[in-house]
C-alpha positions as CSV (number, residue, x, y, z in Angstrom):
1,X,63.7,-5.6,46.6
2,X,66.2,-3.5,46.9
3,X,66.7,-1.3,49.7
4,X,67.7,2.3,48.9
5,X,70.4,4.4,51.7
6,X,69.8,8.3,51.4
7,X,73.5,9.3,52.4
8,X,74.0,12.7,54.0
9,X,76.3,15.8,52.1
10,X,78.3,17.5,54.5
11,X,79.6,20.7,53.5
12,X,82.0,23.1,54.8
13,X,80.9,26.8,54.3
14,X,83.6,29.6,54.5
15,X,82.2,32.7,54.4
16,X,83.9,36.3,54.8
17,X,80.5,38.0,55.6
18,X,81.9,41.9,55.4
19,X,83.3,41.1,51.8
20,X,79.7,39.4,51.0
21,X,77.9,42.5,52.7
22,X,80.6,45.0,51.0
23,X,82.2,46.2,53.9
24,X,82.4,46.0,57.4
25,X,80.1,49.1,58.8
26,X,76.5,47.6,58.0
27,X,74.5,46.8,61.1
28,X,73.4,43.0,62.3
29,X,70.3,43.5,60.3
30,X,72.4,43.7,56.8
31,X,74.6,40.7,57.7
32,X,71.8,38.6,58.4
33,X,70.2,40.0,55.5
34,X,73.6,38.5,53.5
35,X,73.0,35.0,55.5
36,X,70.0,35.1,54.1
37,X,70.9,35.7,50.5
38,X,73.9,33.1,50.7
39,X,71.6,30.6,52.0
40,X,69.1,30.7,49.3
41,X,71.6,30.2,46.9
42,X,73.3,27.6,48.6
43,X,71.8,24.7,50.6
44,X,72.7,25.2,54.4
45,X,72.1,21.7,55.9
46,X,72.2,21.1,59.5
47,X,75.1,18.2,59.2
48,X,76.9,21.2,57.6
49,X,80.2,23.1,59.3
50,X,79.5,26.8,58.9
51,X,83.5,29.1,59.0
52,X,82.0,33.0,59.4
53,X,85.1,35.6,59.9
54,X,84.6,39.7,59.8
55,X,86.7,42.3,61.1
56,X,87.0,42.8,64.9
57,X,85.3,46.0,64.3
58,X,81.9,44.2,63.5
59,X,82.3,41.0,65.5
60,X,80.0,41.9,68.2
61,X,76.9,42.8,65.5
62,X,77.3,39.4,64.1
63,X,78.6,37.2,66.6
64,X,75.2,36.9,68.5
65,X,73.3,37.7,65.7
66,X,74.2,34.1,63.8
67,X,72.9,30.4,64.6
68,X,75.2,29.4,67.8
69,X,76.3,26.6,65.7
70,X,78.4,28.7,63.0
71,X,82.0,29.4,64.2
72,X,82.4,33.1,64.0
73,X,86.0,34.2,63.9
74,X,87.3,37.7,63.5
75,X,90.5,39.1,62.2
76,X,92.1,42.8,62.2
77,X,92.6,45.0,59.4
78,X,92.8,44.9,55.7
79,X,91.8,41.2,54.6
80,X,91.7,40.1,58.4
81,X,88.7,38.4,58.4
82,X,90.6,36.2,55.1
83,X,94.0,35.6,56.9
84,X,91.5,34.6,60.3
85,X,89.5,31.7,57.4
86,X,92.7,30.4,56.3
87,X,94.5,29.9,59.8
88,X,90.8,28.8,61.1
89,X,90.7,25.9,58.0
90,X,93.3,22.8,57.5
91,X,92.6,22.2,53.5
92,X,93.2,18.5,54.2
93,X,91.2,17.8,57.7
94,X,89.0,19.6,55.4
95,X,89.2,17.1,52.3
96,X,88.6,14.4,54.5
97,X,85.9,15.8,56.7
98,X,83.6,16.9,54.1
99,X,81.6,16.1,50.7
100,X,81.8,19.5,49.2
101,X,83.5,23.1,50.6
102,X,81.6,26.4,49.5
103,X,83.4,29.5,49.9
104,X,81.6,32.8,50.2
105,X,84.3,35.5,49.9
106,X,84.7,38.1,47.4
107,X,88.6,38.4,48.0
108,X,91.5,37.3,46.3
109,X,92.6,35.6,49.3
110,X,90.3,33.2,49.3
111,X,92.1,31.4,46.2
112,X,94.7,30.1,48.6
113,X,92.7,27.6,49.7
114,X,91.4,27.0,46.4
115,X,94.5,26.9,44.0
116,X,97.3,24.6,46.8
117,X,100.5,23.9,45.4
118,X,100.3,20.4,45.7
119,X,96.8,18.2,45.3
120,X,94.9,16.9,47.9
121,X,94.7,12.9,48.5
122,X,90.7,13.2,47.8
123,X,89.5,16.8,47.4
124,X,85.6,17.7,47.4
125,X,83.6,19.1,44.8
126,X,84.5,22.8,45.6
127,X,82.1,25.3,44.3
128,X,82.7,29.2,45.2
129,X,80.0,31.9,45.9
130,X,81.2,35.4,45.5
């Protein structure tokens, strides 16, 4: 008989939560209330590496409000909360590191990490939420 190994997805989640809630003034209620809508379209495993960024303005809403295992970064000013993702996120530690990246973000900056200029040795499936 043969004998049948589940193997465990990881999956690195980027998420710009103020472009997913539409802006950075909503309270921790409406954020959550965005966590909860990204994670019932995506699968949020508990192996899983979880990148959260907003503005500076609305870190301390979120920042407590979210599972202490997410990373919650913060950035200043138009597309902060991108530029604080992409200095916060090595494309290949991330490659190797991870089955499958998912990024939440409804900028354009987000297709940085998405289109590099050269190819990654292995890249994960890469599936985008916005």
């Amino acid at each position: 008989m043969a004998t049948i190994t589940a193997q465990t997805i990881r999956t690195l989640h980027v998420l710009d939560l103020e472009n997913l809630a539409s802006g950075v003034d909503k309270s921790a209620v409406e954020f959550l209330d965005v966590v909860d809508r990204y994670g019932s379209v995506v699968r949020i495993d508990t192996n899983d590496l979880i990148e959260v960024a907003v503005d500076a303005s609305a870190w301390g809403r979120v920042a407590f409000a979210l599972p202490r295992s997410w990373r919650v970064r913060f950035g200043y000013g138009r597309d902060g909360a991108d530029r604080a993702l992409l200095h916060a996120i090595d494309p290949r530690v991330a490659a190797r590191c991870f089955d499958r990246i998912v990024i939440g973000s409804g900028a354009r900056a987000a297709t940085v990490v998405v289109l590099l200029p050269e190819p990654l040795d292995s890249p994960p499936p890469l599936a985008v939420a916005a």
